[in-house]
C-alpha positions in Angstrom: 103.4 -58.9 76.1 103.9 -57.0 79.6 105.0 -53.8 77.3 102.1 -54.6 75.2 99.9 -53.9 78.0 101.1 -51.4 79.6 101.1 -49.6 76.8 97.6 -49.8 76.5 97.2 -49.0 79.3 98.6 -45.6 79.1 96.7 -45.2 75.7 93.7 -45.7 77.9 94.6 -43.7 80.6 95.4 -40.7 78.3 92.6 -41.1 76.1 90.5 -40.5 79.2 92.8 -37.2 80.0 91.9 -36.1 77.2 88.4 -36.8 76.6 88.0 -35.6 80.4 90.0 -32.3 79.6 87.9 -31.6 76.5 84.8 -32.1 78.5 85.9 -29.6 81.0 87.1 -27.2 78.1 84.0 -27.7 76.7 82.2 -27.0 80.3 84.3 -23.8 81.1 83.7 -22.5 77.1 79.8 -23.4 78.0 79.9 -21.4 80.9 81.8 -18.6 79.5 79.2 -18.7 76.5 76.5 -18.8 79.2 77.3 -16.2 81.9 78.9 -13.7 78.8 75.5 -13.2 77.9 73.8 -11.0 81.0 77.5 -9.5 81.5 78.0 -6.0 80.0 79.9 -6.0 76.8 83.8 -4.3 76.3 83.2 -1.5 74.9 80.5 -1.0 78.0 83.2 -1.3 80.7 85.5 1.0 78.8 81.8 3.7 78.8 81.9 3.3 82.3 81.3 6.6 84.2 81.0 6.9 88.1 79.3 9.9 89.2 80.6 12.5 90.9 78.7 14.6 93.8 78.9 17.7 94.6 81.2 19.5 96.5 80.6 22.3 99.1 83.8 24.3 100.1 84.2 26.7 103.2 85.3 30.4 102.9 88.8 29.5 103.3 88.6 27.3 100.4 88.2 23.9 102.3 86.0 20.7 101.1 83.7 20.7 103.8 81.1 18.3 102.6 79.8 16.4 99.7 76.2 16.1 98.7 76.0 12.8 97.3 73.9 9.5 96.8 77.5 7.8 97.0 79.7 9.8 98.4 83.1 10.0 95.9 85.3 12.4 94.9 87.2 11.1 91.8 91.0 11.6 92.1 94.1 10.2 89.6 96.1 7.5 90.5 99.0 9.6 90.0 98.1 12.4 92.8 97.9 9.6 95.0 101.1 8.4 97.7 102.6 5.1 96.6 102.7 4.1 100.5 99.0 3.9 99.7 98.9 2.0 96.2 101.9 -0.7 98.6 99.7 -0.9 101.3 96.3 -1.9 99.0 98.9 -4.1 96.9 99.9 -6.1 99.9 97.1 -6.6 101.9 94.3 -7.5 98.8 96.3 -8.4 95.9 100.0 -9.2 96.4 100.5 -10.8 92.9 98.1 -8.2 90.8 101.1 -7.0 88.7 101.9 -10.8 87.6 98.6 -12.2 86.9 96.1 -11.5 84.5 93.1 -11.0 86.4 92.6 -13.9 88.3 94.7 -15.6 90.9 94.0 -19.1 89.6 95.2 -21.1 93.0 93.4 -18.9 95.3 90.0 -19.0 93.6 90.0 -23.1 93.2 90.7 -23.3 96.8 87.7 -21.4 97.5 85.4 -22.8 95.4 86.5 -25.9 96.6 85.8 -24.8 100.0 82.7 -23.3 99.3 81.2 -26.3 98.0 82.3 -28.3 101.1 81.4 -26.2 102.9 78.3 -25.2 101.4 78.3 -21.7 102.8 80.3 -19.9 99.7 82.0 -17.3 102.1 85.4 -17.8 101.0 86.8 -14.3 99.0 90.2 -14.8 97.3 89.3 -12.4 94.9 91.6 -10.2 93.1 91.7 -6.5 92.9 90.9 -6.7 89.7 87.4 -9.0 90.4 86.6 -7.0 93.8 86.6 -4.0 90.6 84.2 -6.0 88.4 82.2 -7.4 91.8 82.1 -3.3 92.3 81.0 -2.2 89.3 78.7 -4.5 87.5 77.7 -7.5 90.0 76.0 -8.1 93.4 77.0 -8.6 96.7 75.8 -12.0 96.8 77.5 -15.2 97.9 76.9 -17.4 95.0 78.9 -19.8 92.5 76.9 -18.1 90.0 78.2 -14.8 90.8 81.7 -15.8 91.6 82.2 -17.5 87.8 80.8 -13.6 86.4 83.3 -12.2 88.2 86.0 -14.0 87.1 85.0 -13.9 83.2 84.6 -10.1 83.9 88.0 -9.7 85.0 89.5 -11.7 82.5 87.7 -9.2 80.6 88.8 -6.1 82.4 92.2 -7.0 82.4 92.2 -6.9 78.6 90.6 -3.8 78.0 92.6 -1.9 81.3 96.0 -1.7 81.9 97.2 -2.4 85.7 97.3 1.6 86.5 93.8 2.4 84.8 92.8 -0.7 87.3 94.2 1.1 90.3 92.6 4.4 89.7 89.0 3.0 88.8 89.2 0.5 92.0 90.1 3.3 94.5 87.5 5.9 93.1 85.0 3.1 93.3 85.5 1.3 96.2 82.9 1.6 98.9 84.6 3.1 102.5 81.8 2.5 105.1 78.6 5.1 105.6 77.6 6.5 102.1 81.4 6.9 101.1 83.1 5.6 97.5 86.4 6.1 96.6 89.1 6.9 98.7 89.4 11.1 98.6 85.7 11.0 100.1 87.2 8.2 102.8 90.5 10.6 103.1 88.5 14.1 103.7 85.3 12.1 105.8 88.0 10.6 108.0 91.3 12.8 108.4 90.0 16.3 107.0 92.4 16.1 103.8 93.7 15.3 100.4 94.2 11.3 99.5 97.2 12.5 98.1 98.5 13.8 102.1 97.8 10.7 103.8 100.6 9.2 105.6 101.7 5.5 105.9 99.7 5.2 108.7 96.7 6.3 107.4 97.1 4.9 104.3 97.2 1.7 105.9 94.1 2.7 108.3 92.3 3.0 104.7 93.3 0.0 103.4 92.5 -2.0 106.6 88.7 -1.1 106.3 88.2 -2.3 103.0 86.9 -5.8 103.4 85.0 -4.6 106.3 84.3 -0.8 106.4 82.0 -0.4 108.9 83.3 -2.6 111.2 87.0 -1.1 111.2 85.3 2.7 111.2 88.1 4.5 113.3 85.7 6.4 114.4 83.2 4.5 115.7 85.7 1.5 116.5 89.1 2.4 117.0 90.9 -0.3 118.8 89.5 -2.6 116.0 90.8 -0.1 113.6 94.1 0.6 115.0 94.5 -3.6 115.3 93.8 -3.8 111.7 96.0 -0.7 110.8 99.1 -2.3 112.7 98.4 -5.7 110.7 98.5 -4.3 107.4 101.8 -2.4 108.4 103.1 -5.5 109.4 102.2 -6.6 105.7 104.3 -4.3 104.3 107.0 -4.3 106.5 107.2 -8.2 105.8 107.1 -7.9 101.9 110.2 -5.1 102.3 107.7 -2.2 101.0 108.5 -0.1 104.1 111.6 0.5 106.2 111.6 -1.0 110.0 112.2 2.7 110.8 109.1 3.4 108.6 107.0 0.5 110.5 107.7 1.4 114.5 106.9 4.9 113.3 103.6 4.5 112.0 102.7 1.6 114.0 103.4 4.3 117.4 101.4 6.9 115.7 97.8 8.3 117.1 95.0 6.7 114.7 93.8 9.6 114.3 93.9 13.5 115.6 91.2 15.1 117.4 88.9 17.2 114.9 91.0 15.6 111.8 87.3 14.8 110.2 85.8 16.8 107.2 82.4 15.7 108.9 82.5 18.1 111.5 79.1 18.3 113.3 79.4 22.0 114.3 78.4 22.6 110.3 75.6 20.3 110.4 72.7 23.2 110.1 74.8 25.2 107.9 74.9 22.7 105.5 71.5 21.3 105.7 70.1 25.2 105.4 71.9 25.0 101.7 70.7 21.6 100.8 67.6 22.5 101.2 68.1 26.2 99.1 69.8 24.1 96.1 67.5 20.7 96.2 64.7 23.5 95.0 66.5 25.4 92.4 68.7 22.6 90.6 66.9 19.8 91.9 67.8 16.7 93.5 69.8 14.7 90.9 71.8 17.5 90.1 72.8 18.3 93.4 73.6 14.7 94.5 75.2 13.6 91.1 76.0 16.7 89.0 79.4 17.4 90.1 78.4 21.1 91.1 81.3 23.3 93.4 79.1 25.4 95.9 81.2 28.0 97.2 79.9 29.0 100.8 80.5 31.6 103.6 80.9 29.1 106.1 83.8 29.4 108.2 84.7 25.7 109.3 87.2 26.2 111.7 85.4 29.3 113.7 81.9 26.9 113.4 83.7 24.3 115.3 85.0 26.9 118.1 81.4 28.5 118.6 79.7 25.0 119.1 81.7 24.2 121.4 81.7 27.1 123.2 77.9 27.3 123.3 77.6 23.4 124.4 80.2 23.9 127.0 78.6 27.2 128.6 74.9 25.4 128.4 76.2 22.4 130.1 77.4 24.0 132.9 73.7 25.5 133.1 72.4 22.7 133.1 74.5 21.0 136.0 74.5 24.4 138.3 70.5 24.4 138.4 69.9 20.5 138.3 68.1 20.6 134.5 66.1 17.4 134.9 66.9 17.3 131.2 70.2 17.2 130.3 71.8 17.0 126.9 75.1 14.3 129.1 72.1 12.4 129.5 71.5 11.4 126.0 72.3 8.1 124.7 75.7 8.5 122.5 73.6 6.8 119.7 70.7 9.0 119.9 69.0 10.0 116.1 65.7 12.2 116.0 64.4 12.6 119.0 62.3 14.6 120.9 65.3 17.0 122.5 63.7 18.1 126.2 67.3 19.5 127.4 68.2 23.5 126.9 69.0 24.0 123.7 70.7 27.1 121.6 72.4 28.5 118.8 74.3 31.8 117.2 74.6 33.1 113.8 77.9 35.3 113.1 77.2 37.7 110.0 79.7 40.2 108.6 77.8 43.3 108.6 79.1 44.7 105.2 78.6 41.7 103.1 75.8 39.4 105.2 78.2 36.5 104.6 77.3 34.0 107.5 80.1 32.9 109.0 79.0 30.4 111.4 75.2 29.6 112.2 74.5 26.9 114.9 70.7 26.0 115.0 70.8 23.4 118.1 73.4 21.9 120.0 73.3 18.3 118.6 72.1 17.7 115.1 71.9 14.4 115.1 69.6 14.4 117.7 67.2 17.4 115.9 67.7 18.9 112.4 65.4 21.5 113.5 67.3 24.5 112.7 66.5 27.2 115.5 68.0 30.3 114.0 66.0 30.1 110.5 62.7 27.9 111.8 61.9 28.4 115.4 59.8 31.5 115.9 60.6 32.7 118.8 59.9 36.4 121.5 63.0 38.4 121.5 62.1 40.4 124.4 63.8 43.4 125.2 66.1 42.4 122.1 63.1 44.0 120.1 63.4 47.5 122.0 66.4 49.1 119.4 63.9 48.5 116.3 61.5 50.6 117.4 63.7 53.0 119.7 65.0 53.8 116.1 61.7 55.4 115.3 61.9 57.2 118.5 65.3 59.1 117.8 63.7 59.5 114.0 61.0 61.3 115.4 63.4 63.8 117.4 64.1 61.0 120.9 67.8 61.8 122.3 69.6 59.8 124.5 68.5 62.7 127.2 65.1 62.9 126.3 63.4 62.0 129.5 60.3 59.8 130.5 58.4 58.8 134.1 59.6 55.4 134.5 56.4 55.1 136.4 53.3 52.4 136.9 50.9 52.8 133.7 47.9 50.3 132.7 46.1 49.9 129.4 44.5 47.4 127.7 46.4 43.6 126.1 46.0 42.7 123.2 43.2 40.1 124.5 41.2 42.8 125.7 42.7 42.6 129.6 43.9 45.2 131.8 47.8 45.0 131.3 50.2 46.5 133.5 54.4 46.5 132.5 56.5 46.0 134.8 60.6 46.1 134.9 62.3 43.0 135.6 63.7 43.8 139.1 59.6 45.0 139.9 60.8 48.2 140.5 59.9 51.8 139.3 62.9 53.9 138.4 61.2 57.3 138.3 62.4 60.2 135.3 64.9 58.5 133.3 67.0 59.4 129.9 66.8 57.4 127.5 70.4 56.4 127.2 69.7 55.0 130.9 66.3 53.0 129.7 67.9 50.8 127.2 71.4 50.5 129.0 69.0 48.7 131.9 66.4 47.5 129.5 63.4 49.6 131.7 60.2 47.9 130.4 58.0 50.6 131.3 60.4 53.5 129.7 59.7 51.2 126.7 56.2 50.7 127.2 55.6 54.5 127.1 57.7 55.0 124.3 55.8 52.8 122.0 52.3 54.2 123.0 53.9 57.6 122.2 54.8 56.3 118.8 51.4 54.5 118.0 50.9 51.5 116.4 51.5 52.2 112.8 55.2 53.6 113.9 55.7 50.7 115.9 54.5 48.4 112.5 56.4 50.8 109.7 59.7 50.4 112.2 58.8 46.1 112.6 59.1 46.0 108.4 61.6 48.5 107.6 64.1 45.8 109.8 62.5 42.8 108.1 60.4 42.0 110.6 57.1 41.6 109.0 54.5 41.8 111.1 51.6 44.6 111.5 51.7 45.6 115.6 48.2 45.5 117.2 49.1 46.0 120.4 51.8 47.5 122.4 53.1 44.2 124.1 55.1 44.2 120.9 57.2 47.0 122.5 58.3 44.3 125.2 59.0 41.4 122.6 56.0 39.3 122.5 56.3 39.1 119.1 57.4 35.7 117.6 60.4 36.2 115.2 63.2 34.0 113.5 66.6 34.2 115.4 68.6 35.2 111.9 65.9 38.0 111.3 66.8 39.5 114.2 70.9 39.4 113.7 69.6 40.7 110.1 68.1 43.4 111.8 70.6 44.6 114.0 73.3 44.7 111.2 71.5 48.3 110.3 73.1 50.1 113.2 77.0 48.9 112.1 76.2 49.7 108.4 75.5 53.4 108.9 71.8 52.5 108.6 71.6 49.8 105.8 70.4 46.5 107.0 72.0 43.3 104.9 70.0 40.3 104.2 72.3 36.8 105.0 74.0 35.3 102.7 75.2 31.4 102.9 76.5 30.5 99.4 79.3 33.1 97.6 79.2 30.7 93.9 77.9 27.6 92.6 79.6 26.1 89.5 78.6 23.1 87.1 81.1 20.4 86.7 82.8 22.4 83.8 83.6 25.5 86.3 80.7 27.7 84.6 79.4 30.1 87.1 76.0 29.6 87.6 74.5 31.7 90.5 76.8 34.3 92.7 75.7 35.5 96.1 75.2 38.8 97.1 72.8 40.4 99.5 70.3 42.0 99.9 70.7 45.9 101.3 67.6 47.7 102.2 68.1 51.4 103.4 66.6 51.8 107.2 67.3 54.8 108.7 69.9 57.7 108.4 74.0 56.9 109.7 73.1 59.6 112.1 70.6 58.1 113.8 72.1 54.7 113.2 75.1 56.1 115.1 73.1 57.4 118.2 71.6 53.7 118.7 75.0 52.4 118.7 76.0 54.8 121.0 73.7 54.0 123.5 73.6 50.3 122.9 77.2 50.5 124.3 76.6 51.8 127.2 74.4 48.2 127.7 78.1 46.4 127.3 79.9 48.7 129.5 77.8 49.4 132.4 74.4 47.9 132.0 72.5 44.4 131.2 75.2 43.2 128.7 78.2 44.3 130.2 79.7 40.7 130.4 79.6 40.1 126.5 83.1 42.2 127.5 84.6 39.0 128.9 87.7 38.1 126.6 87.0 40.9 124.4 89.1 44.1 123.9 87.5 46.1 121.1 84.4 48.4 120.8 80.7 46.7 120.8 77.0 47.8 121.1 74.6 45.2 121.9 71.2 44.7 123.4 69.9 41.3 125.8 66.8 40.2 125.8 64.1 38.1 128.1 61.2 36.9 126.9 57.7 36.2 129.2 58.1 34.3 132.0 61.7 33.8 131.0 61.2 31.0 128.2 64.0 33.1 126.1 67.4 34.6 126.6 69.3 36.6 123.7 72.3 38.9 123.6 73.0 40.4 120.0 76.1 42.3 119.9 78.6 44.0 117.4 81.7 45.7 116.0 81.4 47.4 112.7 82.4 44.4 111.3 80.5 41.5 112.2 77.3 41.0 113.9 76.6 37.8 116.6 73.5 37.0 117.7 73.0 34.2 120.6 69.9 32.4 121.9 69.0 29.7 124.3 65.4 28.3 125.3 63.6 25.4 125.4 62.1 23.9 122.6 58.7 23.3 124.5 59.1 26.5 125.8 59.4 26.1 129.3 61.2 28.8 131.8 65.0 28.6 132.0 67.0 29.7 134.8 67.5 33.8 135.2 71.3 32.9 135.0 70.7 31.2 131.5 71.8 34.4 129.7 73.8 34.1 126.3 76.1 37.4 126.7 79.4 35.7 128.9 80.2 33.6 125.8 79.7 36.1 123.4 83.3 37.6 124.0 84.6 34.5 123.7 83.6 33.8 120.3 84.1 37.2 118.5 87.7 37.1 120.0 87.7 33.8 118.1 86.6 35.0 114.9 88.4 38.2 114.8 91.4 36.0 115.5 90.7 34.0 112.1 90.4 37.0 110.5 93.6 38.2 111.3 95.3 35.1 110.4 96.1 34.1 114.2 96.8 37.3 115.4 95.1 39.8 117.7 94.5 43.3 117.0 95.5 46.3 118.9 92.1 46.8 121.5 92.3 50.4 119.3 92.7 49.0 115.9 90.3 51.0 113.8 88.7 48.2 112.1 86.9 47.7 115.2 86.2 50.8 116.5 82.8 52.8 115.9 83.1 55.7 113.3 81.2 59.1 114.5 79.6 60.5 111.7 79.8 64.5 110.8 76.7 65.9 111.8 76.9 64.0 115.4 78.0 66.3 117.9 78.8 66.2 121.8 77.4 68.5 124.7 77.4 68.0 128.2 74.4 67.4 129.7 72.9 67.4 133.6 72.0 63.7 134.3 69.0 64.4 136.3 67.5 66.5 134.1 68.5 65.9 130.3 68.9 69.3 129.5 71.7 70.9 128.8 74.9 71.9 131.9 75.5 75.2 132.4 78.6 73.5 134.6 79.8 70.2 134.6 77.8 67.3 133.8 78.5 64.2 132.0 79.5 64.1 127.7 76.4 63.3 125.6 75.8 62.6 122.1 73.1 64.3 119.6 72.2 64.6 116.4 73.3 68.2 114.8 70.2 70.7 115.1 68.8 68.4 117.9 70.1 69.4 121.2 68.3 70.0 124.0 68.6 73.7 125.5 70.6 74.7 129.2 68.2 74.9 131.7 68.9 75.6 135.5 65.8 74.8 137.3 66.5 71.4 138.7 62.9 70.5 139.0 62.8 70.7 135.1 63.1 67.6 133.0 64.0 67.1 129.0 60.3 65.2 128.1 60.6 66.8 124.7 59.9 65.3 122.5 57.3 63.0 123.8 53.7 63.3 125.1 54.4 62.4 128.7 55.7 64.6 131.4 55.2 65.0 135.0 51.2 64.0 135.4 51.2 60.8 133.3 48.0 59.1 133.4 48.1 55.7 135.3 45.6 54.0 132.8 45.1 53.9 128.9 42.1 53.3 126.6 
């Protein structure tokens, strides 16, 4: 009777199994059935595309930046180091080879939790769902959600194989800022390939997965390093790395200094292009197309220049007590109104108009307003070559002589105007060579009113300036221009008299490597090499003996330059070259106000071109007489000796001078004789002007 019953019993008790279990296989079926319906079909998942954004290289062939809504640069599993695949293995999915989509345990003891808890923040999800979670579902913390994830990956599993996984979930998954997929996260963090990173920064990669932002080794490196070591420790306790392995990578630097592809020091250079392409292939295109913009840009010089220019306007800054000063900042600064001295260079080669580097402010985080292309801004005495050109056009050498002497006429708002020089000092008859080597504002002055208006306005336009001159303060630089126009400009006088408009991108190419726009520039025929040739000489006698002379510091080869100082000393520029490349430098305030007389940009100029010519030599330096770098006399210059006083001619002695053939002033002995020709002024100039 006992057996009877207990029998039963069990009949009972299995009957209730049963019913129970076909209840919940009914249930889970239900579900399935319900939540298959808003989920995306096979063959969908299989059609799955992630979009790819453009990439922008430098001249040397380096990834540089990536325009993109999501930041990703799609790579194959198979270029990437299997340090890396062990390291994602271990720390997010240590059983994703065995199971098939799911790790059943681990997702029952978090729902269960989640339900107790009521707070559904456990994860236990698998690569596989974190993929599915990725590509098709929210970032919510809901059953709901948590039951289409794992349907989807039951899914995935059956249409993927493990590898085909791998590579989808690292080219998907989301790496803090705007980055996806882990070449973006490589290049945006260490400057290279996903395929060159090493343990350790495999495992710094992997660490900031489940909380990018918050493990940024940038922004947070102890966290990151902590996090780096723990997933080491991973795989050096599941016998995926050596313990030699392990105490190496767990003693190595998080990262080096620079090791970024997001190098600030490109900042304006890129955002100069974005805006170019954004108009011509429009936004989507740009941000999703997959194009390859080949560019000019020289990454490593860039970072080299900013640096130099921030470090020589700092120490402005703290010699004259700025108020304002950029140290001052908060690190976390965005947009703001920038009262400190700012500045910024463009380097150009002269025969191509390739920009090499262009720095438009000293922080672009801080302003995107790019002050080599947008400000407008008075080059002062920088302005004096354009027109002096005209001058030795018209028959001006660099003996011709003028009455550097006190002369008034009417501004150009109808009020008496009287030039002075800098120093407030008259310098009585002068050659030319010696005006411009000193920058002698009245010399200047004079020459303009000698070349009238139209002259001074046909010279303005022939360099790109376009701008019709009204009145003769434009021979001073009052005159608002663009920085770039004015590097533009000077690139006539190293290109025998041919100026070069800029060029930023080399090649853009679609996503199937078809060309689809090449960059050349722009040449525009100036003036003759001769007389190209005659400016250069003279503007090197500015950096040897006169206002420009320490653009020499650090530098060993030839260069012609010209400074200049704006009104009331709101600007200071020095551009300079070589017959290869052209460097233009300003600093300023952005509201204008006066900077410091000491606030000149020539010391660092040296410093920089060195740099550059460096690059360009692969690491090595050039003999100081390598003729790359050295100015080329044309034919029909020739070379007399000529009395300094006077201009004219020497019948003995005197110091070498350079003229244009059939140009050459005669011998004369009488020393109270000057060389005015050929100019209207001469002994009696008149003190005033209508």
């Amino acid at each position: 009777m006992k057996r009877k019953n207990s029998k039963s019993k069990i009949n009972k008790i299995l009957r209730f199994v049963g019913i129970a279990l076909c209840i919940l296989i009914g249930i889970a079926f239900g579900t399935v059935w319900f939540y298959s319906d808003s989920l995306p079909p096979t063959s969908e998942l299989r059609n799955f595309t992630m979009r790819s954004g453009s990439e922008v290289y430098d001249r040397n062939g380096k990834m540089v930046y990536l325009f993109a809504f999501e930041k990703r640069k799609l790579v194959s599993l198979k270029e990437l180091p299997p340090h890396l695949i062990d390291a994602l293995v271990v720390t997010e999915d240590k059983n994703f080879f065995k199971h098939f989509g799911v790790d059943i345990i681990g997702n029952i003891r978090a729902i269960a939790i989640d339900i107790v808890r009521m707070d559904f923040s456990q994860g236990a999800s698998t690569i596989t769902q974190q993929m599915a979670r990725n590509m098709f579902l929210t970032l919510d913390k809901r059953i709901s959600r948590k039951i289409k994830e794992v349907i989807l990956a039951f899914k995935i599993e059956r249409e993927f194989s493990k590898e085909e996984i791998l590579e989808i979930y690292f080219n998907k998954i989301f790496w803090g800022g705007q980055l996806h997929g882990v070449e973006a996260a490589a290049l945006n963090y260490y400057g290279k390939h996903a395929k060159d990173l090493s343990l350790a920064e495999s495992a710094t990669l992997v660490g900031m997965i489940q909380r990018p932002n918050y493990y940024n080794p940038i922004k947070h490196a102890e966290r990151a390093q902590a996090r780096r070591d723990n997933v080491l420790e991973r795989m050096f306790s599941s016998g995926v790395i050596s313990a030699a392995d392990y105490e190496l990578a767990v003693s190595s630097p998080l990262r080096k200094r620079g090791s970024s592809m997001r190098q600030t020091s490109s900042d304006y250079f890129i955002e100069h292009i974005r805006l170019y392409l954004e108009r011509k292939y429009g936004t989507d295109r740009l941000f999703e197309g997959g194009l390859r913009i080949y560019t000019t840009l020289d990454q490593d010089l860039s970072v080299y220049a900013d640096s130099v220019l921030n470090e020589y306007l700092t120490g402005i800054e703290k010699r004259y007590n700025y108020p304002n000063k950029m140290a001052d900042v908060s690190p976390n600064a965005f947009d703001i109104n920038t009262k400190y001295l700012q500045g910024g260079l463009v380097l150009m080669e002269n025969r191509t108009g390739f920009v090499r580097a262009m720095i438009g402010g000293r922080d672009f985080s801080h302003s995107k307003f790019n002050r080599m292309t947008q400000a407008k801004r008075q080059p002062g005495s920088s302005i004096k070559p354009i027109y002096y050109t005209a001058a030795v056009e018209k028959g001006y050498t660099p003996a011709t002589v003028i009455n550097d002497a006190e002369i008034s006429l009417m501004g150009g708002d109808g009020k008496k105007w009287t030039p002075t020089n800098y120093s407030k000092k008259y310098y009585g008859f002068t050659r030319m060579r010696t005006a411009i080597t000193h920058s002698y504002n009245v010399w200047a002055v004079k020459t303009a009113i000698d070349l009238g208006l139209d002259t001074l306005t046909d010279a303005f336009n022939r360099f790109g300036i376009n701008r019709k001159v009204t009145d003769y303060s434009a021979a001073l630089g009052s005159y608002e221009v663009t920085p770039i126009t004015m590097v533009s400009a000077y690139s006539t006088f190293p290109n025998g008299g041919t100026r070069v408009s800029p060029v930023f991108i080399t090649k853009v190419e679609d996503i199937n490597g078809r060309v689809l726009e090449r960059g050349i520039a722009t040449k525009s025929k100036v003036t003759t090499e001769e007389v190209a040739y005659i400016m250069t000489s003279m503007m090197q006698s500015v950096t040897t003996s006169g206002t420009g002379a320490s653009a020499r510091n650090n530098y060993n080869w030839q260069v012609a330059g010209k400074t200049g100082t704006s009104s009331d000393h709101r600007d200071a520029w020095f551009i300079g070259y070589n017959p290869v490349f052209t460097l233009g430098i300003w600093n300023g305030f952005d509201n204008n106000a006066t900077i410091s007389g000491s606030a000149i940009c020539a010391p660092i100029w040296g410093r920089i071109m060195t740099h550059c010519i460096k690059l360009d030599n692969n690491g090595r330096i050039p003999r100081s007489d390598d003729s790359r770098y050295s100015f080329k006399k044309p034919d029909k210059i020739v070379s007399f000796k000529i009395n300094p006083s006077s201009g004219f001619l020497a019948s003995d002695g005197g110091i070498d001078e350079y003229f244009i053939e059939g140009n050459v002033p005669p011998a004369m002995n009488d020393t109270l004789q000057f060389n005015f020709y050929p100019t209207r002024w001469g002994y009696n100039d008149s003190l005033e002007i209508e």
